[in-house]
C-alpha positions as CSV (number, residue, x, y, z in Angstrom):
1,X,32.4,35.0,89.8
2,X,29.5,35.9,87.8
3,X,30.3,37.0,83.9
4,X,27.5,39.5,83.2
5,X,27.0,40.8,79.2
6,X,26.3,44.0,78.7
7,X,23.2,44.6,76.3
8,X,25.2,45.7,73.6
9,X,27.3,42.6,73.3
10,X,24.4,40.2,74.1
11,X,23.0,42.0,70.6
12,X,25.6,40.8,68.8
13,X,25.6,37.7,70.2
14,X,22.3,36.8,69.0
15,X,22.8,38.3,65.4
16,X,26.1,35.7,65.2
17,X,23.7,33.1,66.4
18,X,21.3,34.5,63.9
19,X,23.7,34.5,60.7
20,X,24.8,30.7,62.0
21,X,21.3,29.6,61.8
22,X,20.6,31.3,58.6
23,X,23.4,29.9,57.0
24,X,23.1,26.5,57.9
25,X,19.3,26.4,57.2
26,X,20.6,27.8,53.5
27,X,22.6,25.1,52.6
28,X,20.1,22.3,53.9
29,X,17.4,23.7,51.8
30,X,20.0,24.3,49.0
31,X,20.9,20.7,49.1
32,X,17.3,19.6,49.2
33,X,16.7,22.4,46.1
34,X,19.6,21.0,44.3
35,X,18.5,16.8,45.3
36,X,15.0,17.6,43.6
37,X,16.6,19.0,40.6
38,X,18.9,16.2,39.7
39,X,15.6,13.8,40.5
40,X,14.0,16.4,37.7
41,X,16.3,15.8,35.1
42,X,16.9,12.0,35.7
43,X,12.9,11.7,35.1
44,X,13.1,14.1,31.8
45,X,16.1,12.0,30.5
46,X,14.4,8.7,31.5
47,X,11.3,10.0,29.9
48,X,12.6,11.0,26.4
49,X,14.9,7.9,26.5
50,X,11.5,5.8,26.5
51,X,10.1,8.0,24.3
52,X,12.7,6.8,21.8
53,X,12.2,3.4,22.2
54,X,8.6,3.7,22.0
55,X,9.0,5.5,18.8
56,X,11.8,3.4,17.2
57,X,9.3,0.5,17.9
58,X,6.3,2.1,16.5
59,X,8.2,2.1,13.0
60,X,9.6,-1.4,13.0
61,X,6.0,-2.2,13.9
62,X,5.0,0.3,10.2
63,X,7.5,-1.8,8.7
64,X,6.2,-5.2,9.8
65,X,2.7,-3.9,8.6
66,X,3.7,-2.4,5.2
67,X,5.3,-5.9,4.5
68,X,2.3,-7.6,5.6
69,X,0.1,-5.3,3.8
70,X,2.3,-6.1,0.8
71,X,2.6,-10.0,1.3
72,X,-1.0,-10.0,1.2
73,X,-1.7,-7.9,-1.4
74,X,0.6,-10.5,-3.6
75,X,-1.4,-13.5,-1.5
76,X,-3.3,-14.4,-4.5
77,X,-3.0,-14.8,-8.3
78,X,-5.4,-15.3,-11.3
79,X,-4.2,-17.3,-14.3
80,X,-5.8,-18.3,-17.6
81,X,-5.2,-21.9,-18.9
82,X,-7.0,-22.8,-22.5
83,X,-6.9,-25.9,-24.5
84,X,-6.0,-29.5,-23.7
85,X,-7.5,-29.1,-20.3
86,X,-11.1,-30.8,-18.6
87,X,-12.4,-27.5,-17.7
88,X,-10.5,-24.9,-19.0
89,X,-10.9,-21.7,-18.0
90,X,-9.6,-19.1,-15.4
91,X,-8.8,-19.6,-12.2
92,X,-7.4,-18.5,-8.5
93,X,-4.7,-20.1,-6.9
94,X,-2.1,-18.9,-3.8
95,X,1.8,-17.2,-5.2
96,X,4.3,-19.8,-6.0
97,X,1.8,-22.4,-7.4
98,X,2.6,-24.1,-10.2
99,X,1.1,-24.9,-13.5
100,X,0.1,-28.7,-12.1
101,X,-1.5,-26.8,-9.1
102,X,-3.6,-25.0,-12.1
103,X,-3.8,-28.0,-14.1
104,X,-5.7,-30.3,-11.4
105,X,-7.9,-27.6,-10.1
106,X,-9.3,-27.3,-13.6
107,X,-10.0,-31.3,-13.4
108,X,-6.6,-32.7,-15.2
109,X,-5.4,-32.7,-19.0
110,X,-7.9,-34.3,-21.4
111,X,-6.3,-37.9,-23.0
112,X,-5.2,-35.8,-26.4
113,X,-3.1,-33.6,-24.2
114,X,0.7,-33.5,-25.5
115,X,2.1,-33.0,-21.9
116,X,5.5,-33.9,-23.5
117,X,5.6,-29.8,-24.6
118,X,4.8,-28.2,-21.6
119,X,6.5,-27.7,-18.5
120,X,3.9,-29.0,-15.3
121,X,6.6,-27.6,-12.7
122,X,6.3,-24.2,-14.4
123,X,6.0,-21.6,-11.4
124,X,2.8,-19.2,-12.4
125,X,2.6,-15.2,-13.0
126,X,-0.5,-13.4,-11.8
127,X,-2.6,-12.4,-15.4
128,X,-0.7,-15.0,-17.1
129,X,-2.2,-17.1,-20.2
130,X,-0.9,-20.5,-20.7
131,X,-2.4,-22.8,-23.5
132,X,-2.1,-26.8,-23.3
133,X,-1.6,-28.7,-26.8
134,X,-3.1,-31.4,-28.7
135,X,-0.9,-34.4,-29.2
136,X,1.0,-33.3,-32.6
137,X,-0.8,-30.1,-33.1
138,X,1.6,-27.3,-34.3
139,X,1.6,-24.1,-31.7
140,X,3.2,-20.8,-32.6
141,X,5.6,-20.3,-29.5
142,X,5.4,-17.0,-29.8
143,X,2.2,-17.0,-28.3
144,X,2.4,-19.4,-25.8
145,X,5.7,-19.0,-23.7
146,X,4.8,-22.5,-21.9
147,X,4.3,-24.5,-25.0
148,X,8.0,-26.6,-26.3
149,X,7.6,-26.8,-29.9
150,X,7.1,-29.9,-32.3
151,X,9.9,-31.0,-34.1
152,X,8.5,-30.3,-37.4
153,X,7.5,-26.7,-36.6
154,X,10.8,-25.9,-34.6
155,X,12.7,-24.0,-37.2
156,X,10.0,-21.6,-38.2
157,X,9.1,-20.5,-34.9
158,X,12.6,-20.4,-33.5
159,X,13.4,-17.6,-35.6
160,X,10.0,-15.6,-34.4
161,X,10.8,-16.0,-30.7
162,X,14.1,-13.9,-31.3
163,X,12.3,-11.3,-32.8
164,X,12.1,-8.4,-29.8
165,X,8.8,-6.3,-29.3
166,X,9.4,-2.8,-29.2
167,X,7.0,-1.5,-26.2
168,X,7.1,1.6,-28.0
169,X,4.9,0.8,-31.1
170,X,3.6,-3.2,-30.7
171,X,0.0,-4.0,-30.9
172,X,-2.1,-5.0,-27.4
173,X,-2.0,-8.7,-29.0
174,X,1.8,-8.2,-29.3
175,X,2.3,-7.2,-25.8
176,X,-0.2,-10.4,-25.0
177,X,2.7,-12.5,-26.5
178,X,5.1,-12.1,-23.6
179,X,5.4,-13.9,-20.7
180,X,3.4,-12.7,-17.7
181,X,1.6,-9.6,-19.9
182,X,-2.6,-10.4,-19.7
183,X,-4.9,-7.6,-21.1
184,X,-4.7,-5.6,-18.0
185,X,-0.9,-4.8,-18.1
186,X,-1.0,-4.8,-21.3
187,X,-3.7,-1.8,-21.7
188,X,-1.5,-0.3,-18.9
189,X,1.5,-0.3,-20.9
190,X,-0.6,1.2,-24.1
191,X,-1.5,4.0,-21.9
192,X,1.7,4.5,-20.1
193,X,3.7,5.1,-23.6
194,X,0.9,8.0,-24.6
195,X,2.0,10.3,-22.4
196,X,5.8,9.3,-21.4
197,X,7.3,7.4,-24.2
198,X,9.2,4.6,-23.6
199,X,13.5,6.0,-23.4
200,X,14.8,2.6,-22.3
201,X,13.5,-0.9,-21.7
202,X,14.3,-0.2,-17.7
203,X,11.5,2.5,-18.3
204,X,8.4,-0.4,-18.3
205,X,8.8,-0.9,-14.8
206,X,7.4,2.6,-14.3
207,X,3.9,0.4,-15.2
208,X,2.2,-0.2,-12.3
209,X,2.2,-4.0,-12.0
210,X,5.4,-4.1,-13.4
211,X,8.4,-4.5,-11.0
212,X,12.1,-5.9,-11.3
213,X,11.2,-9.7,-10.9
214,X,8.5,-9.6,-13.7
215,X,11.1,-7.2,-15.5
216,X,13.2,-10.5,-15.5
217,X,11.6,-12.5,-17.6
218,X,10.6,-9.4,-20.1
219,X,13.9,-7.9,-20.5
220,X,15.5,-10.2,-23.7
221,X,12.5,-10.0,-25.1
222,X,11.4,-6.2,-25.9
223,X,13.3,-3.7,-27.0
224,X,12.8,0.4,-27.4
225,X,14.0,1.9,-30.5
């Protein structure tokens, strides 16, 4: 027995078929829609994760530079050494030399040197001045931080090196005196206390040149009043 469908009902028939298709074809596009959008942000979030490291590296690389640039800029020093020397004079040697490193690049100590009173292994300061002595000549120490005084001359001198500098009023040649000062900081520290007066001893390592190694070795002996 034939079942026959009247053209009504074979109507809605094919809009049930219709809706089925439509709906299923909905969701497998949906899934594709949603499949692409996850794949979206993965790629975004991958993206500004490298980002981040590419940037995080870029500034250890600045830092590796700006201490480089630095190290070099502190490659090289000049020092003056006068007196009981071949050839003295001023000359250039690498940071962390020494005062014999100096001393044989200017040809060695003459035979009246007193190298009793001076200290060869004496790690050098850029701009410093050191003077070498003549056997049983007397040196004011104040002048030449390097120089060990004669026995005779011991007791004078003594009480001069305790005598502080104050930065705010001493002389260029007074500045010269201390350990590590040359003409150039000097004149810089001159010109640094005309317009901003010196409030503390701290205050000289606003000097350019100045920092808080070479501070070290200047701090017992100045004083701000």
């Amino acid at each position: 027995m034939k079942t026959y469908f009247t053209k009504k009902e074979q109507i809605v028939i094919l809009i049930v078929i219709g809706l089925i298709v439509s709906i299923l074809g909905f969701k497998f596009f949906s899934s594709k829609f949603i499949a692409k959008e996850k794949d979206l942000d993965d790629i975004i979030v991958n993206t500004d994760k490298a980002n981040n490291e590419i940037n995080v590296e870029n500034d250890k690389i600045g830092q590796e530079d700006g201490q480089t640039k630095e190290e070099t800029l502190q490659e090289d020093i000049i020092v003056h050494i006068s007196g009981q020397v071949k050839n003295p004079g001023i000359v250039e040697l690498s940071l962390g030399k020494r005062l014999i490193d100096a001393v044989e690049l200017l040809g060695g100590l003459t035979p009246d040197a007193d190298g009793d009173r001076i200290n060869l292994a004496k790690k050098l300061q850029d701009e410093e001045k050191i003077y070498i002595p003549k056997i049983g000549e007397e040196v004011d120490i104040t002048l030449v931080e390097t120089v060990m005084p004669t026995n005779e001359t011991s007791g004078n001198n003594t009480q001069n090196s305790t005598e502080k500098i104050d930065i705010n009023i001493c002389t260029k040649e007074d500045l010269n005196t201390l350990p590590g000062i040359g003409d150039v900081l000097a004149t810089r520290i001159i010109e640094h206390r005309e317009t901003n007066i010196f409030k503390t001893i701290e205050d000289i390592m606003n000097v350019s040149g100045i920092g808080a190694k070479k501070f070290e070795g200047l701090k017992d002996l100045i004083i701000v009043k």
